[in-house]
VOPAGU-2260 file (C-alpha; in pm, 1 decimal, decimal comma):
REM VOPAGU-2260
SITE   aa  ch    i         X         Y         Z
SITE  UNK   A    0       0,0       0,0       0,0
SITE  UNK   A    1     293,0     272,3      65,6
SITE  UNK   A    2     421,0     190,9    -304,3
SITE  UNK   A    3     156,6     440,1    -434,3
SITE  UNK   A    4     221,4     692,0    -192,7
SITE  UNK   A    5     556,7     728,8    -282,9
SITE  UNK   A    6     534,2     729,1    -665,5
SITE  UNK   A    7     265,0     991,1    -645,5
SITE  UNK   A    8     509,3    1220,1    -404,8
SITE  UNK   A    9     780,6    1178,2    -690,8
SITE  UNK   A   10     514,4    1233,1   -1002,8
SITE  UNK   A   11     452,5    1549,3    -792,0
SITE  UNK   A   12     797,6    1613,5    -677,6
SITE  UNK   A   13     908,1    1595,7   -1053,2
SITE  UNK   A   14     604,9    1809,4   -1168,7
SITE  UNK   A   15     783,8    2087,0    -912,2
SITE  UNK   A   16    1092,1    2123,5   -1069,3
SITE  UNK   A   17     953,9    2095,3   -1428,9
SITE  UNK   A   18     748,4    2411,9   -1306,8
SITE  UNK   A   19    1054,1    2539,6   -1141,9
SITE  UNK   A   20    1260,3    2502,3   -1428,3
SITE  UNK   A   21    1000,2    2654,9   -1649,2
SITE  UNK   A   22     930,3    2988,3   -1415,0
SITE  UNK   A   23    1331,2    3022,5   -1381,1
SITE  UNK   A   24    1359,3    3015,1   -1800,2
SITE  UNK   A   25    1101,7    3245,9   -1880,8
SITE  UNK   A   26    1234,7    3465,6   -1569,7
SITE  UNK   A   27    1565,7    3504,8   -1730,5
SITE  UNK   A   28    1416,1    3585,4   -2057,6
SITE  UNK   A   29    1215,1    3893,4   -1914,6
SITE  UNK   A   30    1527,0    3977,2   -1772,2
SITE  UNK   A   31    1745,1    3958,8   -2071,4
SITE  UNK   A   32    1511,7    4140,3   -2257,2
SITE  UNK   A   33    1525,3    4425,6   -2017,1
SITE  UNK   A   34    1875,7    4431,5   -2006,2
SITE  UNK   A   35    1866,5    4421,1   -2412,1
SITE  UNK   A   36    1599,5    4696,4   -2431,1
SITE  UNK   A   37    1783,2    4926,1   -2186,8
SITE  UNK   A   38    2105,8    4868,2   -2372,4
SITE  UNK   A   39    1925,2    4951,3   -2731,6
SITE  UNK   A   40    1784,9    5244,8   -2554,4
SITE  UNK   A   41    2072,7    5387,4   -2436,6
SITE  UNK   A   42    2242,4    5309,4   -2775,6
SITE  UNK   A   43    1965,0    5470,1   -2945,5
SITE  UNK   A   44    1849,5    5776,4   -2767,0
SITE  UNK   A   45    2109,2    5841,1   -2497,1
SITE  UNK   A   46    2467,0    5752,3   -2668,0
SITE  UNK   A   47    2394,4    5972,5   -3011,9
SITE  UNK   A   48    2349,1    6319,5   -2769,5
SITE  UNK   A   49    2697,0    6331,4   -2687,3
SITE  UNK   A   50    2818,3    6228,1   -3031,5
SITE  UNK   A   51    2920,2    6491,2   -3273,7
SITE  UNK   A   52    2731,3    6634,6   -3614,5
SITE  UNK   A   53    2848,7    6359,2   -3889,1
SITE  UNK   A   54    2793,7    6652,5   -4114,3
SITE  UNK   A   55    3083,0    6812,5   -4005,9
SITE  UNK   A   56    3258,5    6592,5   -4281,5
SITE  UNK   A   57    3154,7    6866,4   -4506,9
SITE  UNK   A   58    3395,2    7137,0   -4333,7
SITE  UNK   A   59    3670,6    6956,9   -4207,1
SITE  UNK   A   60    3980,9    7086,7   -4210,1
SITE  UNK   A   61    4282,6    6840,4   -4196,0
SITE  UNK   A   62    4564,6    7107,9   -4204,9
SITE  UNK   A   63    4541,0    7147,7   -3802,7
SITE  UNK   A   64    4750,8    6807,9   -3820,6
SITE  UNK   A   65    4751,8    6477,4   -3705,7
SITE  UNK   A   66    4801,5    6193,9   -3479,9
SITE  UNK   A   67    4827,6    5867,8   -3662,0
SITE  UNK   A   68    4729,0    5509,1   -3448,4
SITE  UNK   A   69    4816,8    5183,3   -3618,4
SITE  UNK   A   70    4506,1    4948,3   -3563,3
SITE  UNK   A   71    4613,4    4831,2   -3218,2
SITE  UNK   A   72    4530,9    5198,3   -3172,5
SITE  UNK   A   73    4903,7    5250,5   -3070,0
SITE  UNK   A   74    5053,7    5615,4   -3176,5
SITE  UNK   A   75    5233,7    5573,5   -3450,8
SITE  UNK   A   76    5352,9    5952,5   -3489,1
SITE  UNK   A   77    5242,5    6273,4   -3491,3
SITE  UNK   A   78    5236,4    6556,4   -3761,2
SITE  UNK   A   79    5194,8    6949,1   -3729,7
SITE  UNK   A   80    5095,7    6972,8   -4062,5
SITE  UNK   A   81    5016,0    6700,0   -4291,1
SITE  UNK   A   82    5084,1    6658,8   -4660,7
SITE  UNK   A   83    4738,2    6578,3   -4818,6
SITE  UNK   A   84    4615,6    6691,6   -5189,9
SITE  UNK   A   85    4211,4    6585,6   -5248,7
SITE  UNK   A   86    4088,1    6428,8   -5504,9
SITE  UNK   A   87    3749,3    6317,0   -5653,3
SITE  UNK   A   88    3675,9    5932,2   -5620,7
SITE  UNK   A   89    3636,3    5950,2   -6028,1
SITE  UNK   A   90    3963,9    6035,9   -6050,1
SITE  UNK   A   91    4139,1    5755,6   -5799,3
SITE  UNK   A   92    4142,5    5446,2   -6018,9
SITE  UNK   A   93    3925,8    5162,0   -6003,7
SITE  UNK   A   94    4189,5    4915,2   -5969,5
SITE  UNK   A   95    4288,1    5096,3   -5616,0
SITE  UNK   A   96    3944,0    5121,8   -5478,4
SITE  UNK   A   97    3871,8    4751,1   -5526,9
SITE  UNK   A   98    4228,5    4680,9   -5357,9
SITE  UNK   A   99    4137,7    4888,1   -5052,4
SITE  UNK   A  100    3777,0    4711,2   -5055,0
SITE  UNK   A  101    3919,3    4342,3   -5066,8
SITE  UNK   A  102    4172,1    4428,1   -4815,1
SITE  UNK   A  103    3996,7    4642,8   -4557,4
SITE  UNK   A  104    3593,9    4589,0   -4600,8
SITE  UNK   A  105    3489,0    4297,8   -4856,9
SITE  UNK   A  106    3135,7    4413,3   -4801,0
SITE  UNK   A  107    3130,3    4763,6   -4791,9
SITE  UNK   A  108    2879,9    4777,0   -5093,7
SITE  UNK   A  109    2648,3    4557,1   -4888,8
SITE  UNK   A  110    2627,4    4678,2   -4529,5
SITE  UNK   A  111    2459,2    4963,0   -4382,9
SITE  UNK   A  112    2791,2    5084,6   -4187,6
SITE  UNK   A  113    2810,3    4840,8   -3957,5
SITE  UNK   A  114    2894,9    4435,1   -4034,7
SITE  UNK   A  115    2816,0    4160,5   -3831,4
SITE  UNK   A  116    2926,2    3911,5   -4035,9
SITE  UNK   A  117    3294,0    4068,0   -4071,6
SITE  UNK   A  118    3281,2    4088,2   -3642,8
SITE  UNK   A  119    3186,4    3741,7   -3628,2
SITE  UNK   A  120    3441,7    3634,1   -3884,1
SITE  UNK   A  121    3688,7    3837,7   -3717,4
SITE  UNK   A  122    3631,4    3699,9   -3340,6
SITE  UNK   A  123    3657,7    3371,1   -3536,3
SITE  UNK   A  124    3998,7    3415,4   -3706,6
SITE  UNK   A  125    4108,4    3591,2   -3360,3
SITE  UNK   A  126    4054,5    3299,5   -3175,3
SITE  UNK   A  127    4153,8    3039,8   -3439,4
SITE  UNK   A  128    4512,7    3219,7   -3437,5
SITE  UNK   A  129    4496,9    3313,2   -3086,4
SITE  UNK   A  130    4614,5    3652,7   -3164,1
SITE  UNK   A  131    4440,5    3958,4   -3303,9
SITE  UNK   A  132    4475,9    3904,5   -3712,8
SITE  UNK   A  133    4180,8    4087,1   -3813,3
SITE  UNK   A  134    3986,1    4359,7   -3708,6
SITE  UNK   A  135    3560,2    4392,0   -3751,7
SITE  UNK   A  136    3571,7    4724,9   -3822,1
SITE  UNK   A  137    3416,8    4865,8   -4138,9
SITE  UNK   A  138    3568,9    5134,4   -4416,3
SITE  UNK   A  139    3281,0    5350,2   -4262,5
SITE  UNK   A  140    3390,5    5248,5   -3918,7
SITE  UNK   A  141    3739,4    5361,7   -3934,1
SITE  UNK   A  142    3640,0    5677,2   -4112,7
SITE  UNK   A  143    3382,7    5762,6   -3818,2
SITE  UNK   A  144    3715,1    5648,8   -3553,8
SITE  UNK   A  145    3959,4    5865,1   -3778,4
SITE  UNK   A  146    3700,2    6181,1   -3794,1
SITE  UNK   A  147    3546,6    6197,3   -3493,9
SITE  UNK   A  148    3670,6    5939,9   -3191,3
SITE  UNK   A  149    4006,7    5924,6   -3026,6
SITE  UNK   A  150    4155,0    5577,4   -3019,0
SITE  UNK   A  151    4093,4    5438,0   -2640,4
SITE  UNK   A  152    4027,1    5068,4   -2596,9
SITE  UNK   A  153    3671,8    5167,5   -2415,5
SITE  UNK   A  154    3350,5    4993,6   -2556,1
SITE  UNK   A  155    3217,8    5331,9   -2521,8
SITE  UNK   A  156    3407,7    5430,2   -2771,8
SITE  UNK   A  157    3295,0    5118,1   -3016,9
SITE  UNK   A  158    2958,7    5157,2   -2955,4
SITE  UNK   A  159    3006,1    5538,6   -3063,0
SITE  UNK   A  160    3171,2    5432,2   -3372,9
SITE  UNK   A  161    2909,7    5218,1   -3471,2
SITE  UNK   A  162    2653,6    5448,8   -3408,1
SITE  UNK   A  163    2813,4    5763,1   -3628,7
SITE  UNK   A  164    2907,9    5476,2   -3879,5
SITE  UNK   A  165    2515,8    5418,8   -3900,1
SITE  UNK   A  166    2453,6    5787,7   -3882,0
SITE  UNK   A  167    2718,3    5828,6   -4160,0
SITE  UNK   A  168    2567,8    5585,7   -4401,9
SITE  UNK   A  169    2152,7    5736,2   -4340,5
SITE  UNK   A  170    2319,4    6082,6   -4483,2
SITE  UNK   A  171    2622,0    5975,4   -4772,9
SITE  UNK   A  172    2656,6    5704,1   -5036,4
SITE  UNK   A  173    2867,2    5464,0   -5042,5
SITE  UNK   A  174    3062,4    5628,4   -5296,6
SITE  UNK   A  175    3126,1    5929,1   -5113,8
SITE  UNK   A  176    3224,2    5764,6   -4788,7
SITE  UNK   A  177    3470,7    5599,1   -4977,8
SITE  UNK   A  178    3620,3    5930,5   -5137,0
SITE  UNK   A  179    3631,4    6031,1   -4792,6
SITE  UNK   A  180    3813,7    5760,4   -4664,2
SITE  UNK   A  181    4070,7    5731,6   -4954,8
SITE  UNK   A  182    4132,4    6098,1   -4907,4
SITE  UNK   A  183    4154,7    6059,3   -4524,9
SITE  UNK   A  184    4391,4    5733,7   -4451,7
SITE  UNK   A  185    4763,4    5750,7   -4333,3
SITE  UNK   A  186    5007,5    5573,6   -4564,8
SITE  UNK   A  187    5311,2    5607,6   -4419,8
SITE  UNK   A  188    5618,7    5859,6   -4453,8
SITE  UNK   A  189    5411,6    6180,8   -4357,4
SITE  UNK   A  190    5141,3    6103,1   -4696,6
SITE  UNK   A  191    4783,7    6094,3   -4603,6
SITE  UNK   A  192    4508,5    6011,2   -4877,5
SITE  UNK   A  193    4615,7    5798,5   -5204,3
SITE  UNK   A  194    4706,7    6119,4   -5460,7
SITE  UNK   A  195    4998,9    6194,1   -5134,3
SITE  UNK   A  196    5084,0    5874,6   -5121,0
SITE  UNK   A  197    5142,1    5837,8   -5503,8
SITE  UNK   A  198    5321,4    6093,9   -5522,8
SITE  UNK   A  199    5530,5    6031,5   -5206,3
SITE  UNK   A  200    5651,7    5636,0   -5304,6
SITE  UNK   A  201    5586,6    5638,8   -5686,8
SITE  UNK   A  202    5674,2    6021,3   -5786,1
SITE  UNK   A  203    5333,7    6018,7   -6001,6
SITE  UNK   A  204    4958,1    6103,6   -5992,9
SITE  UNK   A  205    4698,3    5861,6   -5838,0
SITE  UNK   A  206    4505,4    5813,0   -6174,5
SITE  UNK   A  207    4889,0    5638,4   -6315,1
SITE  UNK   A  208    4925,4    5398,5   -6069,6
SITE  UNK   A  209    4938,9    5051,5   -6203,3
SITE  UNK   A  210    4743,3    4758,7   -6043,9
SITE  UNK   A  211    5097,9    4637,3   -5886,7
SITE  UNK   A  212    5102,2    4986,6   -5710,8
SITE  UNK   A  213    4743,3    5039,3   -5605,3
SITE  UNK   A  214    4807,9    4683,8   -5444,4
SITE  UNK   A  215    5093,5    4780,3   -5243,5
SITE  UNK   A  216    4956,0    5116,2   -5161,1
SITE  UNK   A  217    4623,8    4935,1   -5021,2
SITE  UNK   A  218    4842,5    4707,6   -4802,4
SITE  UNK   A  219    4966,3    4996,0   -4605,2
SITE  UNK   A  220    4668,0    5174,4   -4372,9
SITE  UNK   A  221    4720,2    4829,2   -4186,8
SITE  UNK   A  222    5058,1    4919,4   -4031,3
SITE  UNK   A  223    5244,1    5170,9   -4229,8
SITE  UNK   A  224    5540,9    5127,2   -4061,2
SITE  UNK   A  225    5581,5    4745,9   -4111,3
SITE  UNK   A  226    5502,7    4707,5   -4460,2
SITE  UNK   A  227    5716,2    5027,5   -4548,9
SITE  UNK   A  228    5813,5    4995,3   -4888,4
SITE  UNK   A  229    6126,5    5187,9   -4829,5
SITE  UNK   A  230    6244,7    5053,1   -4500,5
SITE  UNK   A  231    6095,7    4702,0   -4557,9
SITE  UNK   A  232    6068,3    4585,6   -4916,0
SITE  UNK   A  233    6046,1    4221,5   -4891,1
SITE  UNK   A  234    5777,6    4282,4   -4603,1
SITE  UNK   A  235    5591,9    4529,6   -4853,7
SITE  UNK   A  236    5608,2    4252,8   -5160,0
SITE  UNK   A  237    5427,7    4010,6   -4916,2
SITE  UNK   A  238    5137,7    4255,6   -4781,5
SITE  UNK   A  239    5111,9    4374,9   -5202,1
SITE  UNK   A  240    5051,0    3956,0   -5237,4
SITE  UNK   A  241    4830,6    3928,4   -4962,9
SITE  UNK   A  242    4621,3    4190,4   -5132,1
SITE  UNK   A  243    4633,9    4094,0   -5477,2
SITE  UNK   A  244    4490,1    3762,4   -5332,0
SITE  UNK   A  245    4238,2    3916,7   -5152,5
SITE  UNK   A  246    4127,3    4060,4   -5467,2
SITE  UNK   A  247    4103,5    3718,3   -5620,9
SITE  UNK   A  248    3912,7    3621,7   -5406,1
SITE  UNK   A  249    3630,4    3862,9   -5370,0
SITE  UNK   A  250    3617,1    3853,0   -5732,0
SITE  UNK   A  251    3812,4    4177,4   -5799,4
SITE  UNK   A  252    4041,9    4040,7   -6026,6
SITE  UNK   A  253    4105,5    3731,9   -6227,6
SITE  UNK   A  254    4464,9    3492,9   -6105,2
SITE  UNK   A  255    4632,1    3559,3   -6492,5
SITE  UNK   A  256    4612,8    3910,2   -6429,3
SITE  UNK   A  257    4717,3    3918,3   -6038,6
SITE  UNK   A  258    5006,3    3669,4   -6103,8
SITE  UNK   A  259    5239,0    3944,8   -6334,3
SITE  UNK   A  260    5131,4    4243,1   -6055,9
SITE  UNK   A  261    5248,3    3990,1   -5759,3
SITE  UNK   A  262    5603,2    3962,6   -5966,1
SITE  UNK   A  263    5621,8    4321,3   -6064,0
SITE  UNK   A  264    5955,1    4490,5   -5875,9
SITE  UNK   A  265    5850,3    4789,2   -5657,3
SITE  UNK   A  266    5959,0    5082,7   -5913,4
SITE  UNK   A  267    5978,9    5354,5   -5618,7
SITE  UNK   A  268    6141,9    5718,3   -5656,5
């Protein structure tokens, strides 16, 4: 007669902490939302108030100088005046702008500013390497940081780039947030923007550069220091590889016509 007793105390035992279990799931979910919510809300409303105008793009004035960070947001130096000379994307060849695309943002043309499948892939590669390889942040990303931010580690500051990155792409094409950002990068040896940098390793105009130069040149914003083609040839042949692959492989170019560019010699002044 007690066998019954006791199986009905475990059906109802058991029936406890199924309900227990079930209260404690959907509790966390409430609460997860919440925290999700107030996060988004903050992002949203809050975090945009103290950001500045992303239509101060259309007055900036880059002869104040520079600091220049490589992308461990290290300083890499610092210039009083820097050598810069502007020039319309329709000018910059299209060979160069698909380099810097394959290298830096593989899908700039399909984003909205920010890209969570270039974070993801990035976290992935990260940990796959266990060092930092690759970075998640977009072309529009690093123009927002290089306008607007200063470099600290804080996820403030990531959040904040992400948001005027957003903001950035609502108000500009893609086409002229590129022009900003080819205009706007640090190559190395003092030259900021690509016509500078032309003129500063090649001695020529942006629209001559061949696709064996606008390879190397897109291989430098990474860390113009290390891939210097002037203090580090063989280092700078490699990175001018790496992008001429890169290329390849977003489609940019077809391998019989990256194979002669990744054998061309450097030709600097």
């Amino acid at each position: 007669m007690a066998r019954p007793q006791r199986g009905k105390r475990s059906r109802r035992g058991g029936r406890r902490w199924l309900r227990w279990l079930v209260t404690s799931f959907v509790l966390v979910l409430i609460l997860s939302g919440l925290a999700v919510g107030a996060a988004a809300f903050w992002v949203l409303t809050i975090l945009p108030r103290s950001l500045p105008s992303v239509t101060a793009v259309e007055s900036f004035d880059p002869s104040e100088g520079a600091k220049v960070y490589d992308d461990n947001d290290e300083l890499i130096t610092e210039f009083h005046v820097e050598r810069r000379i502007f020039v319309p994307l329709a000018q910059i060849p299209r060979a160069l702008q698909d380099a810097i695309i394959a290298t830096e943002d593989a899908r700039f043309y399909s984003h909205h500013g920010v890209d969570p499948t270039g974070i993801a892939r990035a976290i992935y590669q990260n940990w796959r390497r266990r060092r930092i390889v690759e970075g998640g942040s977009t072309i529009t990303q690093q123009l927002a940081k290089v306008l607007f931010l200063t470099p600290d580690k804080s996820l403030e500051r990531k959040l904040k780039e992400a948001v005027l990155a957003l903001l950035l792409e609502r108000r500009y094409s893609k086409n002229r947030i590129l022009e900003l950002y080819l205009n706007q990068i640090y190559f190395g040896q003092g030259a900021f923007g690509v016509e500078a940098a032309a003129r500063t390793f090649f001695g020529k105009s942006v629209g001559e550069l061949t696709l064996a130069e606008s390879a190397l040149l897109a291989g430098l914003p990474k860390a113009p220091a290390t891939y210097s083609p002037f203090d580090h040839p063989d280092a700078a042949k490699r990175r001018r590889n790496t992008v001429l692959t890169r290329m390849v492989e977003t489609g940019a170019l077809k391998p019989d016509q990256a194979r002669p560019a990744g054998q061309a010699a450097l030709a600097l002044v």
